[in-house]
C-alpha positions as CSV (number, residue, x, y, z in Angstrom):
1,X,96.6,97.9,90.2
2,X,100.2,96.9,90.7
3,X,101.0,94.1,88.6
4,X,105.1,93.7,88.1
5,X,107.0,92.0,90.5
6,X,110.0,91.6,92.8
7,X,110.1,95.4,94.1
8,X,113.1,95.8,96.7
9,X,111.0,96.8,100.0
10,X,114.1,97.1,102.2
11,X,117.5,96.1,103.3
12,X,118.5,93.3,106.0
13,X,122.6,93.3,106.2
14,X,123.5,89.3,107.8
15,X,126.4,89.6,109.9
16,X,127.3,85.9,109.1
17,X,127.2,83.2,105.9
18,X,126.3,79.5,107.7
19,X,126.0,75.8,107.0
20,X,123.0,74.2,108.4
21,X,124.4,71.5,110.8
22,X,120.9,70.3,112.7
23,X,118.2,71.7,114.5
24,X,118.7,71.5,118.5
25,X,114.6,72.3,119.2
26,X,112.3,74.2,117.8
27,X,114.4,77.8,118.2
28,X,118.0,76.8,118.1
29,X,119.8,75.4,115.2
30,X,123.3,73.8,115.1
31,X,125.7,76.3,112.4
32,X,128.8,76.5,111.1
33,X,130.4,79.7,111.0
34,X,134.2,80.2,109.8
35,X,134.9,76.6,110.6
36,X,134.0,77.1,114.0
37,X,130.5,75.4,115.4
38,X,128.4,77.7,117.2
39,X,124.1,78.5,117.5
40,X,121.9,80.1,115.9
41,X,118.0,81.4,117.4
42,X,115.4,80.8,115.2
43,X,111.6,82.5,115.1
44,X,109.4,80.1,113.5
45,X,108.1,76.9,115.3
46,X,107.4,75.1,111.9
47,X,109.2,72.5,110.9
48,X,111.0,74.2,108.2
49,X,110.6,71.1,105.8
50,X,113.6,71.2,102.8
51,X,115.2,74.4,104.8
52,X,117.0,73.1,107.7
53,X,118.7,70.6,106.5
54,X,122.2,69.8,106.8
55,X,124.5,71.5,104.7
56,X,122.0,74.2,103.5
57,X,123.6,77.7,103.6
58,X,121.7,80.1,105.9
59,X,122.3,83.9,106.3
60,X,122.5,85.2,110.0
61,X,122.7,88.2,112.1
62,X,124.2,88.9,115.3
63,X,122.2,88.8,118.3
64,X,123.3,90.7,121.4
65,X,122.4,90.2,124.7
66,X,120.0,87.1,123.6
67,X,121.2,84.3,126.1
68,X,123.8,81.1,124.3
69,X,123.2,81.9,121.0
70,X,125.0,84.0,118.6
71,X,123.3,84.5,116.0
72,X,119.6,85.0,114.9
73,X,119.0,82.7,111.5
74,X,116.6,84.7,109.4
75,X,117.0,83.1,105.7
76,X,118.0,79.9,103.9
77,X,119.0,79.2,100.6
78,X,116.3,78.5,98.1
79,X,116.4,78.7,94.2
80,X,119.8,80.6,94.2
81,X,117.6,83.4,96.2
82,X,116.9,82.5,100.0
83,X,113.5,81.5,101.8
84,X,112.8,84.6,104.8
85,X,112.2,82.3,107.5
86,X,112.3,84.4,110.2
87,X,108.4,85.7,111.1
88,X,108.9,88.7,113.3
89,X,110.3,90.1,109.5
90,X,107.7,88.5,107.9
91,X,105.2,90.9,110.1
92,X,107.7,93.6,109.6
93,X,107.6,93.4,105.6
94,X,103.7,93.1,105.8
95,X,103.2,96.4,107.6
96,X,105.9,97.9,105.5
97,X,103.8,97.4,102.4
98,X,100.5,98.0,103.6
99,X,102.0,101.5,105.3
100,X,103.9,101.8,101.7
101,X,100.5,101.2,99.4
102,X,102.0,98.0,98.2
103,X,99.0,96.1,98.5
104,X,96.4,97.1,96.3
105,X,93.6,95.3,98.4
106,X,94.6,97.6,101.1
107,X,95.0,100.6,99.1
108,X,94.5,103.6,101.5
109,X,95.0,101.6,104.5
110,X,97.9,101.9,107.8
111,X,98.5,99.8,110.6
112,X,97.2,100.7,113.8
113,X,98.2,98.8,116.5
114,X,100.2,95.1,116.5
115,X,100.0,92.5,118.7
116,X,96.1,93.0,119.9
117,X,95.5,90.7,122.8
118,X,91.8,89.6,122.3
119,X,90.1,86.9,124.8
120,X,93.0,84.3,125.1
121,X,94.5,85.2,121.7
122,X,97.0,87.6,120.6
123,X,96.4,89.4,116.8
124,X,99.1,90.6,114.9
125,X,97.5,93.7,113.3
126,X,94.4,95.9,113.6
127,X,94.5,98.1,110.6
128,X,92.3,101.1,109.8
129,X,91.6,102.1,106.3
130,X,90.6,105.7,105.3
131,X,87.2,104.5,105.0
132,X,87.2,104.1,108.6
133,X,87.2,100.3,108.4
134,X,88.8,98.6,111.3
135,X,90.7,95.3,110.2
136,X,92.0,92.9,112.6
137,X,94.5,90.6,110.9
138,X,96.5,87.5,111.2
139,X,99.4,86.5,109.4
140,X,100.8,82.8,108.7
141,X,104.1,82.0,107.7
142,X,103.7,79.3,104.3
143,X,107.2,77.8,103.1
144,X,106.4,74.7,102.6
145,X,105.9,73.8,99.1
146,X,105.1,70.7,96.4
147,X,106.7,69.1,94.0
148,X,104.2,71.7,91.6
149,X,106.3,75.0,93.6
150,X,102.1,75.5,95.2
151,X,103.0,76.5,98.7
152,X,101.2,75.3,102.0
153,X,100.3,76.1,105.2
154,X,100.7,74.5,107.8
155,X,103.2,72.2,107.6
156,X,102.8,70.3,111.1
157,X,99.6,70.5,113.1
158,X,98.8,73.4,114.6
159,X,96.3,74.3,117.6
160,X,97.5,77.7,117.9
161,X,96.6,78.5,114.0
162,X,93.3,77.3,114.2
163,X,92.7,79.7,117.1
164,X,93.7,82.3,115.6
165,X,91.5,81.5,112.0
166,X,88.2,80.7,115.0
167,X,88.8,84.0,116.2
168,X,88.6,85.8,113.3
169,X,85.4,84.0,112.3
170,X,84.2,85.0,115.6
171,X,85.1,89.2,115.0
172,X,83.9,88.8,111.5
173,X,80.3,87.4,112.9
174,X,80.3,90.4,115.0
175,X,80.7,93.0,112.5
176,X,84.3,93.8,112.7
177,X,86.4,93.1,109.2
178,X,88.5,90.0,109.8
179,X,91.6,89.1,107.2
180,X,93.6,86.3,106.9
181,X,97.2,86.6,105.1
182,X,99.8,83.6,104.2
183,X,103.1,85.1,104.1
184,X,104.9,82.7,101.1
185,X,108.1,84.0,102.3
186,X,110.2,81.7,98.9
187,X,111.1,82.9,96.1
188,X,109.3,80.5,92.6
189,X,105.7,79.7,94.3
190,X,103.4,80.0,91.8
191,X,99.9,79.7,94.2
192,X,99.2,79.2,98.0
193,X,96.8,76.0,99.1
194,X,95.7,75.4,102.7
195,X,97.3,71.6,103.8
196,X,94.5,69.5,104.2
197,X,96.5,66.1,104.8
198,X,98.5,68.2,107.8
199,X,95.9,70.0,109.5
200,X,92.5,69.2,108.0
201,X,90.7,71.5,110.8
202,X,92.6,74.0,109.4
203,X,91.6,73.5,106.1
204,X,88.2,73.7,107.4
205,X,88.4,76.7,109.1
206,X,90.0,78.5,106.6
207,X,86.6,77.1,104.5
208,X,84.1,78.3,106.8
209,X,85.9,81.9,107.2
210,X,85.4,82.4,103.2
211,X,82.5,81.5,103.9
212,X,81.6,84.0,106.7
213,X,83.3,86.9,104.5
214,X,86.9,86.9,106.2
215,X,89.0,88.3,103.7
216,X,91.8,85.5,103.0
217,X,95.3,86.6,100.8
218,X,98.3,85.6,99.8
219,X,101.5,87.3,99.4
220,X,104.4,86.4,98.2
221,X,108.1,87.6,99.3
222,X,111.7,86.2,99.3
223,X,115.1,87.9,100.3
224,X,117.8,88.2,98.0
225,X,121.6,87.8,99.8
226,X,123.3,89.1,96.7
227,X,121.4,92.5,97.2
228,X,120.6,91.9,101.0
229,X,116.9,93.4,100.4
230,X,113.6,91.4,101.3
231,X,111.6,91.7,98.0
232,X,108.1,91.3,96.9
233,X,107.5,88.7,94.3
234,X,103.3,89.0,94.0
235,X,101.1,91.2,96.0
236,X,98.6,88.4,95.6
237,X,99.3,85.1,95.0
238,X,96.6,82.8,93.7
239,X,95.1,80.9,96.1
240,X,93.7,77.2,95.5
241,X,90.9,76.0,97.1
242,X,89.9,72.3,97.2
């Protein structure tokens, strides 16, 4: 079982050191590059709670082609290391460890497909184990954290994440293997908890899929700018349940 921590899983060069001026909407932020204001695209609807915030220092990367902004933000500044807040490399880094064996609850497992349109929902993973299992799989981004460094998810309301956790239910019910994974994409957590005074369905719904045998997980990863990798912290963060 693998049991040390922060394992360099691969390298993300940022074009661009910023400062954090203030966030437009929910996928444009306001940066300072070189002195010069400018806009950066973000991918992750949350609210981002203690990461954009003015003056924070966020890494970027060039985006080409993408419309008026610039720059794609994909980290912030946390504990000297940065918070990965960008969730299409969230999904990258989770397929790159369970293709790599860095998982050891999905030891002898690949992903198949991504993005698996099912009813009215989309799926981020099936994965197929040597066993011949069939997975299907949802990931959620948690970088929200306590006073106590226990991280949370969600950190607004969110209809679409309860969806996604009802759907799983619903393959699990009909034989398929279901799993649930909060990405903890900071560096320091020391355990994941679902946010019952945010989202107290999905608190619930994340109850009644343990309770239906989804498989639920944690992971925890960070990126470090010094190094420009994305790193694994813990393979399998504790999770609280209350």
């Amino acid at each position: 079982m693998l049991k040390h921590k922060h394992i360099k899983l691969f390298k993300i060069e940022y074009d661009a050191v910023c400062t954090i001026s203030k966030r437009l909407n929910k996928f444009v932020v306001e940066v300072v590059v070189n002195g010069q204001n400018t806009y950066a695209y973000i991918n992750n609807t949350g609210k981002l709670k203690y990461l954009i915030e003015k003056g924070k220092k966020g890494y970027c990367m060039r985006r080409i082609g993408k419309g008026s902004t610039k720059y794609r933000l994909f980290a912030i500044e946390y504990n000297k290391l940065a918070s990965l807040i960008d969730t299409k490399i969230q999904e990258n880094t989770f397929a790159y460890m369970v293709n790599n064996s860095l998982l050891p609850w999905l030891n002898n497992c690949k992903i198949l497909k991504s993005n698996i349109k099912i009813d009215n929902n989309i799926l981020d993973f099936v994965i197929e184990c040597s066993n011949g299992r069939i997975i299907y799989t949802e990931l959620k981004s948690a970088i929200l954290v306590d006073e106590n460094n226990i991280a949370m998810y969600p950190d607004c309301p969110s209809i679409r994440g309860r969806k996604h956790i009802a759907k799983l239910i619903e393959l699990r019910q009909q034989g398929y293997g279901a799993l649930l994974v909060f990405i903890v994409a900071l560096p320091g957590a020391k355990a994941f908890t679902p946010n019952k005074n945010i989202d107290p369905l999905i608190h619930n719904l994340i109850m009644e899929a343990i309770r239906n045998n989804v498989i639920v997980k944690s992971v925890s990863i960070y990126y470090d700018p010094k190094t420009m990798f994305v790193m694994l912290d813990n393979p399998e963060l504790p999770i609280i349940l209350n």
